[in-house]
ZADREN-357824 format. One line per field, with one value per residue (C-alpha): x, y, z; residue number from 1; residue in three letters. Coordinates in Angstrom, 3 decimals, always signed. Layout:
BEGIN
c1	X|...;
c2	Y|...;
c3	Z|...;
nr	NUM|...;
rest	ALA|...;
END
This chain:
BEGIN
c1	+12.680|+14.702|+18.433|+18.443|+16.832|+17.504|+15.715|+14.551|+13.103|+16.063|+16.633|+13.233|+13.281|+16.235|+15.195|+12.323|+14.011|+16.405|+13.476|+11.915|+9.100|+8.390|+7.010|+4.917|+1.677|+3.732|+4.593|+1.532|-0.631|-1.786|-3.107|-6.801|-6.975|-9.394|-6.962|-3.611|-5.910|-7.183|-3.350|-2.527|+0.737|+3.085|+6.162|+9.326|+11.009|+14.384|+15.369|+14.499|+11.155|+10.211|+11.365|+9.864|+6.464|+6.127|+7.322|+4.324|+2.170|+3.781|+3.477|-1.003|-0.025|-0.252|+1.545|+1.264|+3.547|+1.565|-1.506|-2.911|-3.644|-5.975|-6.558|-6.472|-7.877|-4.529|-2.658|-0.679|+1.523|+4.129|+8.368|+10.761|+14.376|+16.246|+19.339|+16.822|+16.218|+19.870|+21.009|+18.451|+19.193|+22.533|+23.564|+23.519|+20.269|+18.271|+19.837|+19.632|+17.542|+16.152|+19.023|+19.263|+22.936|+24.044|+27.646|+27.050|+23.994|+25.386|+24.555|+20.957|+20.623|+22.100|+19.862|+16.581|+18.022|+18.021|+14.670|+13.180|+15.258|+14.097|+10.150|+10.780|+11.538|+8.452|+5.713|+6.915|+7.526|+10.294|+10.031|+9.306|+9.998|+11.482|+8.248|+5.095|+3.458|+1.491|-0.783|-3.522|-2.368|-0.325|-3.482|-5.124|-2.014|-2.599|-6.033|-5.042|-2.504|-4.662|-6.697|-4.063|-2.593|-6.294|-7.781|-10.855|-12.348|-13.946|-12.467|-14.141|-13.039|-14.495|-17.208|-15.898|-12.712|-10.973|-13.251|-9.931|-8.177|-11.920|-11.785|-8.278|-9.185|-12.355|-10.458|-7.953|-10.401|-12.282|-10.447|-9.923|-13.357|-12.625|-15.682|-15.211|-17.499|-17.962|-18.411|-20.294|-19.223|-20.733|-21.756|-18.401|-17.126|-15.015|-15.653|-18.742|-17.244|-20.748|-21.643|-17.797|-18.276|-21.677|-19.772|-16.011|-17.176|-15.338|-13.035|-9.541|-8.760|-10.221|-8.435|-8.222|-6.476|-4.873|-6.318|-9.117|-10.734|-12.328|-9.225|-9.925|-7.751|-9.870|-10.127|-10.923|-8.276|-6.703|-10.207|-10.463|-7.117|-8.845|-12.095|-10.144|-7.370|-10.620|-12.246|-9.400|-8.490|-5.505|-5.546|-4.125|-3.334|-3.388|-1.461|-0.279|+3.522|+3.721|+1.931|+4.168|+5.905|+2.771|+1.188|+1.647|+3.278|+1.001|+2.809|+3.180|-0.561|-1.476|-0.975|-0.029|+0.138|+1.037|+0.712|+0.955|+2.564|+5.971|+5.884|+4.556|+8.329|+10.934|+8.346|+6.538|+2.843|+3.700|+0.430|-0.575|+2.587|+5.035|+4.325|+5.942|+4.103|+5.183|+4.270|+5.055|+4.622|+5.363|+7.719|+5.720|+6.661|+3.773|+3.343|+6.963|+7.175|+3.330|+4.642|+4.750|+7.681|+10.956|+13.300|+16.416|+19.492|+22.798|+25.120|+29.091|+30.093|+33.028|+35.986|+33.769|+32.975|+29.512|+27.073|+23.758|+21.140|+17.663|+17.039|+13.346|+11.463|+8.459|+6.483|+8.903|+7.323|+10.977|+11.804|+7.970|+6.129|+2.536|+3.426|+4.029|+2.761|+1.528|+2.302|+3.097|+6.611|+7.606|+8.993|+8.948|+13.268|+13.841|+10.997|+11.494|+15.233|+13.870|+11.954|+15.047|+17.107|+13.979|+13.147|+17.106|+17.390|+14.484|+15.439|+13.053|+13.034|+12.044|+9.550|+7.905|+8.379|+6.527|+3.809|+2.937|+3.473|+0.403|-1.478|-1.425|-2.003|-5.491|-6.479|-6.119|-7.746|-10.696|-11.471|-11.677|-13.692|-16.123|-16.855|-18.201|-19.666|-20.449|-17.873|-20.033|-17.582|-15.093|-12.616|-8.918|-8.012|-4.611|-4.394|-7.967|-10.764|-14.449|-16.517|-20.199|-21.906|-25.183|-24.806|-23.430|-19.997|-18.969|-20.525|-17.571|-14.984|-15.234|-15.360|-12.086|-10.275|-10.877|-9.690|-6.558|-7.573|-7.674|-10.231|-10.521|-11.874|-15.895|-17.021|-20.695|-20.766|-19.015|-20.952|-24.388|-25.825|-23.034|-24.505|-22.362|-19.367|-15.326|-12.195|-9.822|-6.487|-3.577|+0.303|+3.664|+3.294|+0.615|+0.755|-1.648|-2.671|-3.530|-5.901|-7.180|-7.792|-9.428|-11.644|-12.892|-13.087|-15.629|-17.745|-17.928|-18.731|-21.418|-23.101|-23.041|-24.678|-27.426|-28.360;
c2	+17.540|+13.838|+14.184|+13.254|+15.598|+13.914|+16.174|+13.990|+16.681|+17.781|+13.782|+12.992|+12.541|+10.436|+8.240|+7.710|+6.989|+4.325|+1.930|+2.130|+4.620|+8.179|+10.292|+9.798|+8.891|+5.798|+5.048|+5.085|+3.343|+1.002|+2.763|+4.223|+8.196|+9.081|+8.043|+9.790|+13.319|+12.608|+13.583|+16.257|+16.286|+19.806|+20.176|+18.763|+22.250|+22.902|+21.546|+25.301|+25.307|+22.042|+23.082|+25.986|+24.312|+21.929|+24.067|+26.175|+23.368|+21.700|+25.027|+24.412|+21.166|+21.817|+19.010|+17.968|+20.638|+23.250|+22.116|+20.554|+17.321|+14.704|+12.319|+8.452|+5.277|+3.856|+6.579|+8.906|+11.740|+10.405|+11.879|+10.452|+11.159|+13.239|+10.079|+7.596|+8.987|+9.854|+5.983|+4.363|+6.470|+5.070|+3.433|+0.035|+0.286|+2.628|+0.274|-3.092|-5.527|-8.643|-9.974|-13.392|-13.999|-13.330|-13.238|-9.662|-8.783|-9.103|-5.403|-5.700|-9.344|-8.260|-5.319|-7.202|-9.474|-6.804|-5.660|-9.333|-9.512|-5.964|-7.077|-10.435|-8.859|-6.453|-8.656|-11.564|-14.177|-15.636|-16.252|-12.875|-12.633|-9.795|-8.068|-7.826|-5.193|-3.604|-4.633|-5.473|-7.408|-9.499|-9.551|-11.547|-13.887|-14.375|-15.468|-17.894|-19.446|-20.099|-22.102|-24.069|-24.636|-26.217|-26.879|-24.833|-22.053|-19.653|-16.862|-14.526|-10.940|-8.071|-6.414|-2.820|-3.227|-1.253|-1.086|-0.442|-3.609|-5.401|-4.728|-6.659|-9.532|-10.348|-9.879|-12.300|-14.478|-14.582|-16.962|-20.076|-19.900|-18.644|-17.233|-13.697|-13.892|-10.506|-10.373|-7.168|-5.103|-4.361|-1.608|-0.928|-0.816|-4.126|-7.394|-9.451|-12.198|-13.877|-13.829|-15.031|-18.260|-18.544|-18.415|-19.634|-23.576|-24.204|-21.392|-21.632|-18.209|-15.367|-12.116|-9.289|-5.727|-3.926|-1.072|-2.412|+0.480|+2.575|+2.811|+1.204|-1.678|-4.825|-5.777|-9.246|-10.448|-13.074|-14.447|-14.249|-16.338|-18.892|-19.122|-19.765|-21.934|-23.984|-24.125|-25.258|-22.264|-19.931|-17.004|-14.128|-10.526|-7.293|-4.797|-0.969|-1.546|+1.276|+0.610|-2.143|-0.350|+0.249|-3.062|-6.932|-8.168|-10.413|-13.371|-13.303|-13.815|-16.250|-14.974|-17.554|-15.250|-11.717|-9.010|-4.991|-2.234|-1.766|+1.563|+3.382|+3.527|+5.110|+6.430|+9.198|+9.127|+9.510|+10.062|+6.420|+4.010|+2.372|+0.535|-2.709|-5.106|-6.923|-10.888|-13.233|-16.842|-19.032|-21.631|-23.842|-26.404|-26.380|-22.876|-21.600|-23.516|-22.319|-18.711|-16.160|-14.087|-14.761|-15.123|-13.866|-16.684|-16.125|-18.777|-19.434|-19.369|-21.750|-19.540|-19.890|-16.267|-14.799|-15.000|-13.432|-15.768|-16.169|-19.125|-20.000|-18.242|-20.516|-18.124|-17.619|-18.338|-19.043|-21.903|-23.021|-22.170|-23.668|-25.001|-20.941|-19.925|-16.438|-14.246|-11.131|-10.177|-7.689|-7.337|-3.469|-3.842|+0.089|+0.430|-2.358|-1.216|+2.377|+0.831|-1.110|+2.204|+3.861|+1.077|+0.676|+4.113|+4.399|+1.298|-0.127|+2.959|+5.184|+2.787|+2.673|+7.033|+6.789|+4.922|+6.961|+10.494|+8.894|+7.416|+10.802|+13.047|+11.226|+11.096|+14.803|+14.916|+12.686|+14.778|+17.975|+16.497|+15.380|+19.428|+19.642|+16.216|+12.636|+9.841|+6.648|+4.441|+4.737|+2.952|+3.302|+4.530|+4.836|+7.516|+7.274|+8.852|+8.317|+11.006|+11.592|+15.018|+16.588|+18.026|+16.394|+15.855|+16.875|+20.348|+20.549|+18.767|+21.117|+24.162|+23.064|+23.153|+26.147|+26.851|+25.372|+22.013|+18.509|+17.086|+13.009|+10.254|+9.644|+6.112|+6.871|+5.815|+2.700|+2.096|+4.272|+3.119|+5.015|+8.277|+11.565|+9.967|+10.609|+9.002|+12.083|+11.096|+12.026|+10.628|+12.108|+14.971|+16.045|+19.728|+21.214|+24.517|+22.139|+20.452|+23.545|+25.101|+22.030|+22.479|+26.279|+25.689|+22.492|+24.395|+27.741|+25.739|+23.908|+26.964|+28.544|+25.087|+25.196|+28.806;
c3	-15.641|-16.148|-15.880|-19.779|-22.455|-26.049|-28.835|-32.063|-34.078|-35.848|-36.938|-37.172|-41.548|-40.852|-38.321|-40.218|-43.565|-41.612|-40.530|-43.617|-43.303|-45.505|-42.882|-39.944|-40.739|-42.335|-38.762|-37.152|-39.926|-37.774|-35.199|-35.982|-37.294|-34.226|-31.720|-33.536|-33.936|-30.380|-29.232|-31.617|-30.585|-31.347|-33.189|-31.230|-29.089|-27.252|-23.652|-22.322|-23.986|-22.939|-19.516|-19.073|-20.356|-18.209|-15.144|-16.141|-15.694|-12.399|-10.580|-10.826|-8.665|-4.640|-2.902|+0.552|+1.753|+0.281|+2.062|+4.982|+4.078|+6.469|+3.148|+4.455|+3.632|+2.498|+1.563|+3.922|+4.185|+6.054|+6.272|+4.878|+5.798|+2.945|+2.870|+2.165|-1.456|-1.577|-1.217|-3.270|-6.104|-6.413|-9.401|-7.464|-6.636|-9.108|-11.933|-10.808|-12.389|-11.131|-9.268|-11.518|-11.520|-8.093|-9.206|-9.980|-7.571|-4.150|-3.621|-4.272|-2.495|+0.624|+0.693|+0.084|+2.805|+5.595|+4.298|+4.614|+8.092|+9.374|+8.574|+10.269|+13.591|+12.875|+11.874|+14.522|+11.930|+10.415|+6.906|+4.319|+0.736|-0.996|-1.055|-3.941|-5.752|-2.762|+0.625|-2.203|-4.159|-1.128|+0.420|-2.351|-3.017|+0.705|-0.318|-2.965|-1.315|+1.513|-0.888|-2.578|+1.199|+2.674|-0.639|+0.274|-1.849|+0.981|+2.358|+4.719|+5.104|+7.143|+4.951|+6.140|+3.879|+1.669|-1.207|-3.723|-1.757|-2.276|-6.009|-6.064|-4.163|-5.959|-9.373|-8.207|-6.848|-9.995|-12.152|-9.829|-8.147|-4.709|-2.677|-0.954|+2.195|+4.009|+8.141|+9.365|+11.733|+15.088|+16.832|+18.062|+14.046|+15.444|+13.327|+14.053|+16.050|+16.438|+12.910|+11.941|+14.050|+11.529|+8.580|+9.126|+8.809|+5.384|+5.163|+3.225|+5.464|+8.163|+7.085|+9.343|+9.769|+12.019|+12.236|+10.137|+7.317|+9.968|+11.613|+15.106|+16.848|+16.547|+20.295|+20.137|+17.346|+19.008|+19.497|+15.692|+15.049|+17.172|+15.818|+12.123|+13.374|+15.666|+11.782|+10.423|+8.462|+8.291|+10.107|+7.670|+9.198|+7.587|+9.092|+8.729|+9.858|+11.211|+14.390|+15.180|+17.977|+19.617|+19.699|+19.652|+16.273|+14.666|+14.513|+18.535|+18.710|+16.151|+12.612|+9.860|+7.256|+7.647|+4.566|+4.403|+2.850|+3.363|+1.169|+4.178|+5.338|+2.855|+0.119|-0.383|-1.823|-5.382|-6.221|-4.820|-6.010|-6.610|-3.547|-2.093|-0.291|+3.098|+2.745|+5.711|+7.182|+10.012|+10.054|+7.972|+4.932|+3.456|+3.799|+2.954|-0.664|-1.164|-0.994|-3.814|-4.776|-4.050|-0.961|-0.649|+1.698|+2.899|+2.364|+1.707|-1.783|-3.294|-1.127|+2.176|+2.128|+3.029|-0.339|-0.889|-3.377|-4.507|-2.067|-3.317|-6.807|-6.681|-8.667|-11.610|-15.172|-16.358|-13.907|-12.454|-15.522|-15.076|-11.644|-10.667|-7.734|-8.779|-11.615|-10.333|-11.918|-9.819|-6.196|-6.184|-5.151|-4.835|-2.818|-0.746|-0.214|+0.676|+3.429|+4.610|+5.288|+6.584|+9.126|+9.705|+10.504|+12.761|+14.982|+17.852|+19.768|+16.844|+15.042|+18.988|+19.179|+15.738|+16.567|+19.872|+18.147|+15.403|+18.129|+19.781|+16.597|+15.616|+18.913|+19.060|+15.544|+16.408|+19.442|+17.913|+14.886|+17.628|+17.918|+14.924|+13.600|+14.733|+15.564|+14.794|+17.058|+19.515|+20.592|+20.550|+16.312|+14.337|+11.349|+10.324|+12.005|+10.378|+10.970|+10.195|+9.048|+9.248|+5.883|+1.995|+2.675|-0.782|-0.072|+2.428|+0.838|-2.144|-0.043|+2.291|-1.217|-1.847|+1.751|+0.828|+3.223|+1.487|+3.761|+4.276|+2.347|+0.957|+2.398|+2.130|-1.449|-0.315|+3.033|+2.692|+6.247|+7.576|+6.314|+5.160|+6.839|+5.694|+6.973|+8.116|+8.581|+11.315|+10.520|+12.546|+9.957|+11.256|+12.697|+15.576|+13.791|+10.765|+12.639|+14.266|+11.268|+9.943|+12.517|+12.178|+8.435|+8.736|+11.651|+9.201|+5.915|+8.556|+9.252|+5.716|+4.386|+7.194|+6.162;
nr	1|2|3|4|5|6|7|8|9|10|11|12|13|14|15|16|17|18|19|20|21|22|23|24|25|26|27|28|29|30|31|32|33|34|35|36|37|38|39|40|41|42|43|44|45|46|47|48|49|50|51|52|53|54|55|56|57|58|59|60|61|62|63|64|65|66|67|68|69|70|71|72|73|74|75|76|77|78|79|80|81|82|83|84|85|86|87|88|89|90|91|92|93|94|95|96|97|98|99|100|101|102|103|104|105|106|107|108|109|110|111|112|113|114|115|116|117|118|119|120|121|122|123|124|125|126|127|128|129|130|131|132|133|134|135|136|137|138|139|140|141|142|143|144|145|146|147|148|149|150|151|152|153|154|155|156|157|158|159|160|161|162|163|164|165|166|167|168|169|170|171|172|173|174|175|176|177|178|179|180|181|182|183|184|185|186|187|188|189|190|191|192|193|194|195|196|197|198|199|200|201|202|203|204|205|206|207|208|209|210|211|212|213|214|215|216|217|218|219|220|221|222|223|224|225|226|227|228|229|230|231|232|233|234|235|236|237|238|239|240|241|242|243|244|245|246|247|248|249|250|251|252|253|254|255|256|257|258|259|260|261|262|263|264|265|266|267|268|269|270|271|272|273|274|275|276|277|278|279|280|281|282|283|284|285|286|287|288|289|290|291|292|293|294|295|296|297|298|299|300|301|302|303|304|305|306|307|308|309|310|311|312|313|314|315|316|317|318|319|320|321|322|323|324|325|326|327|328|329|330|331|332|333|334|335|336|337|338|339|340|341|342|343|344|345|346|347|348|349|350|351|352|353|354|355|356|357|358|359|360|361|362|363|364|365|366|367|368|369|370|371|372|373|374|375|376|377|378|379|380|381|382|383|384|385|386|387|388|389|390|391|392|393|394|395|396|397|398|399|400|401|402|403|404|405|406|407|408|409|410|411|412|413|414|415|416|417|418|419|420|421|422|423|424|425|426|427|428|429|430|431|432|433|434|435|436|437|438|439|440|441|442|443|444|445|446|447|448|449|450|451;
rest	UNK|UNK|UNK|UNK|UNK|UNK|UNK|UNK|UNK|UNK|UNK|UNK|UNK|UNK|UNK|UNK|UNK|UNK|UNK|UNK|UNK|UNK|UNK|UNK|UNK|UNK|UNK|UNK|UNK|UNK|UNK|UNK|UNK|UNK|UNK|UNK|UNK|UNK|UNK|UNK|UNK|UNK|UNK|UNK|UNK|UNK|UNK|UNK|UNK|UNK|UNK|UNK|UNK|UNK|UNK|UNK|UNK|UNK|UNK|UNK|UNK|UNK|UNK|UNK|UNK|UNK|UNK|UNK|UNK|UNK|UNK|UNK|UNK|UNK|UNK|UNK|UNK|UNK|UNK|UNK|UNK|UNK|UNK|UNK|UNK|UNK|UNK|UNK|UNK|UNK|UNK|UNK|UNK|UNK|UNK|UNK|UNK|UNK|UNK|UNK|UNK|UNK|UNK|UNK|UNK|UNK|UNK|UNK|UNK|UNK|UNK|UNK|UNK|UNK|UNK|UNK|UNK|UNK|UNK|UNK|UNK|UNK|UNK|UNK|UNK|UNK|UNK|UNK|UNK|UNK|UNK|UNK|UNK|UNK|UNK|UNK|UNK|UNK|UNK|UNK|UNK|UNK|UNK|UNK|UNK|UNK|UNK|UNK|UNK|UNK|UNK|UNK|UNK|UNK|UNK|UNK|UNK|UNK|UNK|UNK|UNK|UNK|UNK|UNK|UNK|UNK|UNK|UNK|UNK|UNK|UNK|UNK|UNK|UNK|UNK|UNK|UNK|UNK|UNK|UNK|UNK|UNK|UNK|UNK|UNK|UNK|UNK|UNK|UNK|UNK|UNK|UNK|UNK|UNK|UNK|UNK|UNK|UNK|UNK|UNK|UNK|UNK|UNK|UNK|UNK|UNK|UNK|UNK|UNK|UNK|UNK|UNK|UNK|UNK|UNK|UNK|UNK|UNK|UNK|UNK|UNK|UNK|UNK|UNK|UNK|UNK|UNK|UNK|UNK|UNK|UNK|UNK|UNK|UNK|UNK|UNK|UNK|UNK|UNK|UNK|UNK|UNK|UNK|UNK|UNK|UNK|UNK|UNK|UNK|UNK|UNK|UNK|UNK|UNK|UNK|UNK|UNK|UNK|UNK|UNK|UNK|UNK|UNK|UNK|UNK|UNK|UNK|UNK|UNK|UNK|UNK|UNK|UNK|UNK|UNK|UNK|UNK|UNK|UNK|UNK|UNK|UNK|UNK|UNK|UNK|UNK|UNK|UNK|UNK|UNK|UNK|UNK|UNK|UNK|UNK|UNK|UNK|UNK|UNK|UNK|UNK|UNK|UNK|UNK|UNK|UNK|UNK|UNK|UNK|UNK|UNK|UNK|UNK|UNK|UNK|UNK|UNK|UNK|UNK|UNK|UNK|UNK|UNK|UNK|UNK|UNK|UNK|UNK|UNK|UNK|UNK|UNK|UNK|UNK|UNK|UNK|UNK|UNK|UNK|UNK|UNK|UNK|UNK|UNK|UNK|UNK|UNK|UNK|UNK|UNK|UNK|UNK|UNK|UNK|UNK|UNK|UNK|UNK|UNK|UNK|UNK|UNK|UNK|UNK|UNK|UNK|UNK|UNK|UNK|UNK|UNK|UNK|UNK|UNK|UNK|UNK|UNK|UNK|UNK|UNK|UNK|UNK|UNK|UNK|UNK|UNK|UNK|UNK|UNK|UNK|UNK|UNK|UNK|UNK|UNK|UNK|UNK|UNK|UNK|UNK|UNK|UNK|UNK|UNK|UNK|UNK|UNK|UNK|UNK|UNK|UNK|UNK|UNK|UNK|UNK|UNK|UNK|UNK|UNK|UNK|UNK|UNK|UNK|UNK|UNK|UNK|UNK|UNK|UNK|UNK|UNK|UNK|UNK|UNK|UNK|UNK|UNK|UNK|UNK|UNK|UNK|UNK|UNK|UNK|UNK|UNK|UNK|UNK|UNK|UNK|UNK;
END
């Protein structure tokens, strides 16, 4: 239940009577019949009723703590520290609005500083705004502003991405024109670097992951930064922050633009947002007042004392208009500050712990998957694990439900040369016995299938 329970029933007539309506059918004329019978709303009841109603109905919901959970492909069970949700939800924070008169938002600026500060250091570039919606939609901003930054209208992308992230980018990239060109994957599930060099000539951008959809470190990704920058496009990286500990930041081998999702520290899944995403750049003019979002400075105000401001809103309807950048409205604050405390609790030492403890959990997952399907590549992987079956994988998905196992992620229907194949997913949550169990449940419902 919300902390505020307000009951209109008894003062429905008046209410009514007040702006002018008889009853309220009066109120809704305007909607059509089918749709007000389709809700067939009850009669207002108490706070208790209510309460007791809709505990009723939250207790059919199993949450990740009630079951094993190996979902992936973007969204992951990860722990976040019980202060984090403390400090957000003060009043400060939970309340604040966009921080347009700084007179009164120092607060919020100076926490949306650290957070652009704290993902500097991470991502190995300087310059981040206050974060956007989610890694989708930063990823195709990325793309756009690649365009407006070379004037070109192609941008190539590895063909195994996320088909939810795809869906974005082509939606954005529908209105002004901008070609999505896919690069296969090779053997290895790495990007294609031959058939890149094929199809860069012309390209606004080459955008890459790390780890890309299937999970797996590209190996050759500096080699990719140079075949775009060589091409004369921008090299754009998408990465999973929280495997910075474990490997090279981006912008130390290349990256001009650097996106991600910075809800993977601080929030929990909420079934799949709000989300915040990360959006960097080098030290670049032209890229810096081509960015979307906003920026948060420090500077001295009229006494000389240390001020927080919005140092650059080039995508703001209200002061841009037409000339706007982007029109995304939101920089998902709360989250963003979430991630700040999360990332400035962990420090260096515990974002590198975290990364090793993951790197260490899916390797243990992947190799006991092996026992009892087919890992189409190998190489060195990070959370997700694709595996491939010898039998429907929704045969077993269903049946590890009713096991009390939420098994990985479908990307047959998304990449059908692959076969019955699911990305299983390993975070720092991830237990032992769960995966053991994971294990003896597959190889069973393997057996009963085959019978």
């Amino acid at each position: 239940m919300g902390k505020h329970y307000i009951p209109n029933a008894p003062h429905k007539d008046e209410m009514l009577r007040e702006i002018g309506f008889k009853n309220i059918d009066d109120l809704f004329a305007d909607t059509p019949h089918s749709m007000v019978e389709e809700f067939n709303l009850p009669d207002g009841k108490s706070e208790y009723e209510v309460f007791m109603e809709l505990n009723s109905t939250l207790e059919e919901n199993k949450t990740a703590l009630d079951m094993p959970i190996f979902l992936g492909a973007g969204t992951y069970f990860h722990y976040v520290p019980s202060h984090v949700k403390y400090l957000i939800e003060r009043s400060e924070f939970l309340t604040a609005y966009t921080p347009y008169q700084p007179e009164i938002s120092q607060g919020m600026l100076q926490a949306l500083f650290e957070y652009q500060s704290l993902i500097a250091e991470l991502v190995g570039l300087p310059i981040v705004n206050s974060s956007m919606y989610d890694w989708g939609t930063a990823m195709a901003e990325a793309a756009l502003m690649s365009a407006r930054v070379t004037k070109r209208n192609k941008l190539l992308v590895p063909r195994h991405l996320n088909p939810e992230k795809k869906r974005v980018l082509e939606t954005y990239a529908a209105g002004p024109g901008l070609e999505i060109v896919g690069v296969p994957w090779n053997e290895e599930g790495q990007l294609d670097l031959e058939k890149l060099r094929e199809k860069v000539k012309g390209a606004a951008g080459v955008y890459v992951e790390i780890p890309n959809f299937f999970g797996l470190l590209e190996k050759d990704i500096q080699e990719i930064g140079e075949v775009a920058h060589n091409a004369g496009a921008l090299f754009i990286v998408g990465v999973d922050p929280t495997i910075l500990g474990v490997v090279e930041a981006p912008g130390e081998f290349g990256a001009d633009i650097v996106v991600g999702e910075a809800s993977y520290f601080g929030s929990p899944m909420n079934f799949g947002g709000p989300r915040a995403g990360i959006f960097a750049v080098k030290n670049d003019r032209k890229l810096i007042r081509q960015m979307p979002g906003r920026i948060i400075g420090m500077t001295k105000d009229a006494d000389g004392n240390r001020a927080f401001v919005m140092t650059l809103q080039t995508r703001e309807q209200h002061i841009r208009r037409a000339k706007a950048t982007s029109n995304i409205c939101s920089n998902e604050a709360l989250v963003a500050v979430a991630a700040a405390i999360h990332l400035a609790t962990l420090g260096p030492g515990g974002v590198k712990e975290l990364g090793e403890i993951i790197l260490k959990n899916t390797a243990y997952l992947k190799k006991r998957l092996s026992e009892v399907g087919e890992i189409p590549f190998e190489g060195i992987n990070f959370k997700d694990t694709p595996v491939r079956f010898e039998v429907p994988y929704d045969i077993i998905h269903e049946r590890l439900l009713e096991r009390n196992i939420h098994g990985g992620y479908y990307i047959g229907k998304h990449f059908p040369e692959l076969g019955e194949v699911a990305l299983f997913a390993a975070t720092e949550t991830t237990r032992k016995e769960w995966v053991d169990d994971l294990v003896e449940a597959v190889g069973e419902i393997i057996d009963e299938a085959e019978l």
